[in-house]
C-alpha angles and dihedrals in degrees: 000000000000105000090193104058082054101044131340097221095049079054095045096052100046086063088054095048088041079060094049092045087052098049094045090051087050092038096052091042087055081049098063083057099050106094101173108084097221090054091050083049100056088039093057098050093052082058098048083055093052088049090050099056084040085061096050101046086050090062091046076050088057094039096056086041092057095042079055099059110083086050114050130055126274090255094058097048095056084050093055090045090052091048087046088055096037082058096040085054099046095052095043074059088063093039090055095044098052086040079060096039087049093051093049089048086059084057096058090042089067091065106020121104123161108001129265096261089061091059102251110085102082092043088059085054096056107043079052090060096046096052125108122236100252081050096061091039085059091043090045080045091054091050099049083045082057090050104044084044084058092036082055095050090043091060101041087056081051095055092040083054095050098051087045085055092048098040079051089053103039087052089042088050087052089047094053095045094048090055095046073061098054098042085057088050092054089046099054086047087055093049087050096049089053100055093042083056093050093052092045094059094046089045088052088038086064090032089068091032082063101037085051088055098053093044083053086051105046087049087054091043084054102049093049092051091048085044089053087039090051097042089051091040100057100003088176088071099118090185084075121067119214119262129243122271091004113120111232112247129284101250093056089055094045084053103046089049093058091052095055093059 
């Protein structure tokens, strides 16, 4: 099926995914030859990475299918369906081969120490071939004993871990409980200051009401005391009563005496 006369991008990423198949077939065929274990781990990661970037061009690959539906015959969908699961199988192939290269390299770790190239590798081969097998269970015992040993440090630094979070949220509850405390206490400071605001303005409200009275008083003290002046002063003023309780003037007296007789 020509790619290229349907869409030009589905044609141009099954190139792309042809590349990646050629190079993990090469690639896994390199692998069986590779006999030190670092080398076949880093082979096999650049693999994995190859099969990543397979995986998502083969979903660009869906995507553009799908956006071409509604617009090709039935006969060619199913083409292009076909070609999408043909890819997807081939590349489940590669998955299951590394998965089977990166069991057997946990194998070789057991027993590998320095790499081959340092001179060691094969030495460690042998001396595992020629082990009995009480000797291998011992050496399989010391490494569960190394791993219980870790297991055991790792959950003593998770227990660390958990007292330091309880002994952080105990002081952050009394934290916050101290400034819950604190934010009672400014309230009830604010409360204060605003009743004490609103008895000093109506201390000063009756402070003005009695400094108004007694500016009403002394006036009134005043103008009594100009009325008595006044009325001293030019008692034949007829305009000004006399005042209560205030004897006329002798002169009047004198003169109304004189008149009665």
């Amino acid at each position: 099926m020509d790619l290229a006369s349907v869409n030009e991008e589905l044609a141009e990423i099954d190139g792309q995914i042809a590349d990646i198949f050629r190079t993990l077939q090469n690639g896994f065929q390199k692998l069986d030859k590779i006999k030190d274990a670092n080398r076949r781990s880093r082979q096999l990661e650049e693999l994995t990475d190859k099969m990543r970037d397979c995986k998502r061009l083969i979903k660009d690959f869906e995507r553009v299918v799908k956006d071409e539906a509604g617009r090709t015959d039935q006969e060619t969908a199913k083409a292009l369906n076909d070609k999408k699961q043909s890819l997807i199988k081939e590349l489940n192939s590669y998955v299951a081969l590394k998965k089977q290269h990166a069991s057997e390299n946990k194998r070789v770790d057991l027993f590998d120490g320095p790499s081959v190239e340092d001179g060691f590798g094969e030495e460690n081969a042998m001396l595992a071939s020629n082990m009995s097998n009480q000797q291998l269970m011992d050496h399989g015992g010391h490494l569960m004993d190394e791993t219980d040993q870790a297991l055991a440090r790792s959950k003593q630094t998770v227990q660390e871990t958990i007292n330091v979070g309880t002994e952080t949220a105990a002081a952050l509850k009394a934290q916050t409980e101290q400034m819950s405390r604190v934010v009672n206490e400014l309230d009830s400071i604010h409360f204060s200051l605003k009743k004490a605001s609103k008895l000093v303005k109506e201390i000063g409200r009756q402070v003005a009401t009695d400094r108004c009275i007694m500016a009403l008083l002394f006036l009134i003290v005043i103008g009594v005391i100009a009325v008595i002046i006044v009325k001293i002063v030019n008692p034949h003023n007829k305009d000004i009563p006399d005042i209560p309780g205030l004897a006329p003037p002798v002169s009047r007296r004198l003169l109304s005496i004189v008149e009665n007789k």
